[in-house]
Backbone bond lengths (Angstrom), bond angles and torsions (degrees), N, CA, C in turn:
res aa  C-N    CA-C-N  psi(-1)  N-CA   C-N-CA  omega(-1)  CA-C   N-CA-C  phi
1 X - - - 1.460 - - 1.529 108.68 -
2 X 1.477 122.36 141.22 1.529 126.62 -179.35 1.229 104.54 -115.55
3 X 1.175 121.52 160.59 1.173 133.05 173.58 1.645 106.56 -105.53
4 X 1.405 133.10 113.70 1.470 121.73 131.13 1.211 146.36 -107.17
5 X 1.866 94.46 162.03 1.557 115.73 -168.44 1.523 118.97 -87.32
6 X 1.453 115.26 109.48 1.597 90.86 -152.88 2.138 81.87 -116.51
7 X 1.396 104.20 163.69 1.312 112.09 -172.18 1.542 100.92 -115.42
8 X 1.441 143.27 110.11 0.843 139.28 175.19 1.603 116.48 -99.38
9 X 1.600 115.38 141.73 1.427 104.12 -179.86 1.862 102.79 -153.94
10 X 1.313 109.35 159.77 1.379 104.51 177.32 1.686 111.14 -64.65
11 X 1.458 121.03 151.67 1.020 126.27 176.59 1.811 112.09 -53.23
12 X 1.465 109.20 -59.90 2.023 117.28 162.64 0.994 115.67 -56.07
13 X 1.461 125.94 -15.29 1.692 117.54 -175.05 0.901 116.17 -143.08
14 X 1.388 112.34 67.47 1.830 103.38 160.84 1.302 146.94 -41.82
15 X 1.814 97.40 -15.07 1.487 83.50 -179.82 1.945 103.92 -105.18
16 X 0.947 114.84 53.01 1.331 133.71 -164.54 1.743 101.27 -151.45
17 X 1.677 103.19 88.87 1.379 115.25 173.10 1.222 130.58 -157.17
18 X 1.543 128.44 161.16 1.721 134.79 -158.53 2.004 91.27 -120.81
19 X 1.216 114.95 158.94 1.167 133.81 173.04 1.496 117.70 -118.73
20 X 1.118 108.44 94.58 1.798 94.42 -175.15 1.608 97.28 -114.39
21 X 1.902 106.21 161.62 1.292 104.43 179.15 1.395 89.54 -119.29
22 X 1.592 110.85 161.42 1.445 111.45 174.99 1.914 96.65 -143.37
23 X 1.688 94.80 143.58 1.572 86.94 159.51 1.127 147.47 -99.00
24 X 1.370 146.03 134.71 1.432 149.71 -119.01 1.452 95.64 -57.25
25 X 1.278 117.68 -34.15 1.981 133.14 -162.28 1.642 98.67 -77.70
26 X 1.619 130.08 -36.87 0.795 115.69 -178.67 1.875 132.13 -86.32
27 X 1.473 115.45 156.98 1.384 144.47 -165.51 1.942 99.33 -53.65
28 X 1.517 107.73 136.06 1.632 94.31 153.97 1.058 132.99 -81.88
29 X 0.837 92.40 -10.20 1.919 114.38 154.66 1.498 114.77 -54.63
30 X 1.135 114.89 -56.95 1.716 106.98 170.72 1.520 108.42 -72.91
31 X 1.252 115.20 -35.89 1.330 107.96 177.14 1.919 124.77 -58.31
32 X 0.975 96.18 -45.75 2.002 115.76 164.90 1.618 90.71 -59.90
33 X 1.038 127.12 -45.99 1.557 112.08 -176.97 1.709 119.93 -64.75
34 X 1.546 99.64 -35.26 1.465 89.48 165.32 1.644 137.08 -94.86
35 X 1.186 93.47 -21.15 1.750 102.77 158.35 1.236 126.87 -48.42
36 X 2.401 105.18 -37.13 1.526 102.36 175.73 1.623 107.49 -66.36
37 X 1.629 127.73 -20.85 1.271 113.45 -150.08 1.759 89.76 -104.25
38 X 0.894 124.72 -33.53 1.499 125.62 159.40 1.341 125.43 -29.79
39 X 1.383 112.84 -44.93 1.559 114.69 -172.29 1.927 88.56 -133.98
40 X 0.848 132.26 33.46 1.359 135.93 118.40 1.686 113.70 78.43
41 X 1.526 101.45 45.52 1.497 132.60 -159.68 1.766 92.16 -128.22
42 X 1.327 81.09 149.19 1.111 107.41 169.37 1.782 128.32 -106.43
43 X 1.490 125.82 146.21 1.457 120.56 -155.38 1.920 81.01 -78.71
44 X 1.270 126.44 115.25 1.176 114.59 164.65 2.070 113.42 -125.82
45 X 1.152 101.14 11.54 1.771 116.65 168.17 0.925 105.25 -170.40
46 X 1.610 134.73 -144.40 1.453 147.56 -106.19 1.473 93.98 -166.60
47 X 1.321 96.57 146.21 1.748 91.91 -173.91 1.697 70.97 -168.80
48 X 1.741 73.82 155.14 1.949 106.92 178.03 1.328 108.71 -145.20
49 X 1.673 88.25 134.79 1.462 98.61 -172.75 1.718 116.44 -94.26
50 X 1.007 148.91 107.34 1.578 150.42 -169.38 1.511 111.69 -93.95
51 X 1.367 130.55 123.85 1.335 145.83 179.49 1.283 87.92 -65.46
52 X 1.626 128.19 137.20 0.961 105.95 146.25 1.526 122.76 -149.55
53 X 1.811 137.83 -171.19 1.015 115.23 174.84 1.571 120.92 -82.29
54 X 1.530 128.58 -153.36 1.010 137.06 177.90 1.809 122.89 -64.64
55 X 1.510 97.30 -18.24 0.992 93.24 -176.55 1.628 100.01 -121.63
56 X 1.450 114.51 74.18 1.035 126.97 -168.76 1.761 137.91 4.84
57 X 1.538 114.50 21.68 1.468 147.02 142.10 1.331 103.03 6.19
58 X 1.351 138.33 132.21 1.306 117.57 151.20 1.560 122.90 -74.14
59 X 1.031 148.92 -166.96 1.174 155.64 -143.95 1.515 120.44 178.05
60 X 1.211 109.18 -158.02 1.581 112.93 -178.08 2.038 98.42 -89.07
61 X 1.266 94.47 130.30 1.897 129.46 -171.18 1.909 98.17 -69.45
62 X 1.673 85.87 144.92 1.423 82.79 171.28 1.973 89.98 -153.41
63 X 0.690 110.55 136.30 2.108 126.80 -175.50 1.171 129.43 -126.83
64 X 1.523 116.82 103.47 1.270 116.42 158.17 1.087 121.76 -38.88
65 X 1.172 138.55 -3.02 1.546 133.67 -177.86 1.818 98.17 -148.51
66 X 1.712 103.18 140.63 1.233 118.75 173.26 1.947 97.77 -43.89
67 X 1.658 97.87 127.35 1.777 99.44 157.07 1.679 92.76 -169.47
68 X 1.436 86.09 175.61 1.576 112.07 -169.29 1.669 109.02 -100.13
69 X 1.282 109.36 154.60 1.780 105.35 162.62 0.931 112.70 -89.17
70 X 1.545 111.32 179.82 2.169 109.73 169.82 1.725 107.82 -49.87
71 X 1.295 120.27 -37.77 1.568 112.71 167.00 1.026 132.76 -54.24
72 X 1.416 121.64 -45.65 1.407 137.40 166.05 1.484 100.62 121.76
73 X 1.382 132.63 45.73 1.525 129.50 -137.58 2.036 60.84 -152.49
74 X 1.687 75.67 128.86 1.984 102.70 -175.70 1.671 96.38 -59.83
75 X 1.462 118.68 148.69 1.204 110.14 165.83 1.584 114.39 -102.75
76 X 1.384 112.88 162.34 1.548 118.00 -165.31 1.926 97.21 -58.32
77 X 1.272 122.99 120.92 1.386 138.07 145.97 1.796 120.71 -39.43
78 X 1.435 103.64 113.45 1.562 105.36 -168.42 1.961 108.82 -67.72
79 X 1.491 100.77 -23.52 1.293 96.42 -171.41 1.859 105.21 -91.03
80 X 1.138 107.52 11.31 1.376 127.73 179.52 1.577 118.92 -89.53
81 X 1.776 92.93 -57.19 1.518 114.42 -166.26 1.372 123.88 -70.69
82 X 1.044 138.43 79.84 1.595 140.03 -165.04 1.774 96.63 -70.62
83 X 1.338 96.29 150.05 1.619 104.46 174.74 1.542 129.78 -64.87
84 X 1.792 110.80 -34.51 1.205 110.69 -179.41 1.521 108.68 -74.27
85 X 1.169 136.92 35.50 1.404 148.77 -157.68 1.725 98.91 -143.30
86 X 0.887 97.30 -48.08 1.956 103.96 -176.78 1.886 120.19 -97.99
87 X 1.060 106.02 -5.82 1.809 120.05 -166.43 1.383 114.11 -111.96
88 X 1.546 110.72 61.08 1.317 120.97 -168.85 2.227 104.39 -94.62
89 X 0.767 109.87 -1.03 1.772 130.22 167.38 1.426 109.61 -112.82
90 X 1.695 99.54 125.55 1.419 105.02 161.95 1.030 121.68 -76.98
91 X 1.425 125.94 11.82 1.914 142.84 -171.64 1.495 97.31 -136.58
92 X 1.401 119.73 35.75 1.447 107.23 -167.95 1.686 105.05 -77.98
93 X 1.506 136.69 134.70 0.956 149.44 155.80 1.838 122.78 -97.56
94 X 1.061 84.55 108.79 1.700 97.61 173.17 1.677 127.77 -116.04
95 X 1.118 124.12 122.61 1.476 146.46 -164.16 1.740 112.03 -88.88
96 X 1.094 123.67 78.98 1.313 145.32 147.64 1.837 118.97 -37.78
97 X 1.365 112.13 106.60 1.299 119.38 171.24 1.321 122.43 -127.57
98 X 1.709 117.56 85.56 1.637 132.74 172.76 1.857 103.81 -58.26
99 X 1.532 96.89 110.12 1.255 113.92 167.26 1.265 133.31 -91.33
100 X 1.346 129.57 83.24 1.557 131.32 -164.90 1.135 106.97 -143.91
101 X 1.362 123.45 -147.35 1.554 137.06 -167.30 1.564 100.67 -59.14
102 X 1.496 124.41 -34.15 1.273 125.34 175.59 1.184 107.76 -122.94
103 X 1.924 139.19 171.76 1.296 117.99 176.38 1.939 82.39 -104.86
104 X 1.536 117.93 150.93 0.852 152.00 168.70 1.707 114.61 -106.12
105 X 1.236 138.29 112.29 1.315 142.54 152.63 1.348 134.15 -116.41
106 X 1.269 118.97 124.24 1.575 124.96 177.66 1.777 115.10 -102.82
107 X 1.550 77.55 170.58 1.656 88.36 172.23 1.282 117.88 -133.83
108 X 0.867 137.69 140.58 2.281 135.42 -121.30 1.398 88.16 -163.56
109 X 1.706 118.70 92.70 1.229 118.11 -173.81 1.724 83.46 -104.06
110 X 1.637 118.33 161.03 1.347 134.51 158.25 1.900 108.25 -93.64
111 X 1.420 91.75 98.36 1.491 82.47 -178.26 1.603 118.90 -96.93
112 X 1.782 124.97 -9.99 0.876 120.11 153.58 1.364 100.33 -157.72
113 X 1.956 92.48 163.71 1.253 88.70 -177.07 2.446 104.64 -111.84
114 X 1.211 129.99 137.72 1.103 114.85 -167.02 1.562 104.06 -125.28
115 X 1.236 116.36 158.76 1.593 125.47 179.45 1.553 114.73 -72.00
116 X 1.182 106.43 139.01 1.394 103.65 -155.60 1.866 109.58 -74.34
């Protein structure tokens, strides 16, 4: 099992950011749980997390809340999706979009990866 160090920051403000580590076994679902308490938000909708490349691309979907793609093909469940399943880059960047009263987006760099 590994541990990663992931760098989270607002999409407008990069220089405005939290460091959380997560272990490979755990949910993005717990992970979205600590990012909300990190930057001091509350869970008030649905947010999806997108793998993505370097040039912040979306990618393959992941949802706190049951939804569909443009196909209609279920998307991966965050309280489902464990990380050692999705973290195939040791530079993996993933794109976070909190959907509520305002849209909120981050950028979720993997800045290291450590032994558990």
């Amino acid at each position: 099992m590994a541990v990663y160090r992931f760098k989270i920051s607002f999409e407008d403000y990069e220089d405005i950011y939290r460091e959380i580590e997560v272990n490979s076994s755990q949910s993005f679902a717990e992970f979205y749980s600590a990012i909300l308490t990190s930057i001091g938000f509350e869970n008030h909708g649905s947010a999806s997390f997108y793998m993505s490349n370097d040039s912040w691309k979306k990618g393959t979907e992941i949802s706190t809340t049951d939804k569909k793609d443009k196909s209609g093909k279920a998307v991966a469940r965050a309280d489902k999706a464990l990380f050692k399943n999705y973290i195939a880059d040791p530079h993996q960047k993933i794109y976070l979009l909190i959907e509520s009263e305002s849209n909120w987006a981050f950028h979720i760099e993997l800045i290291k990866i450590l032994p558990a």
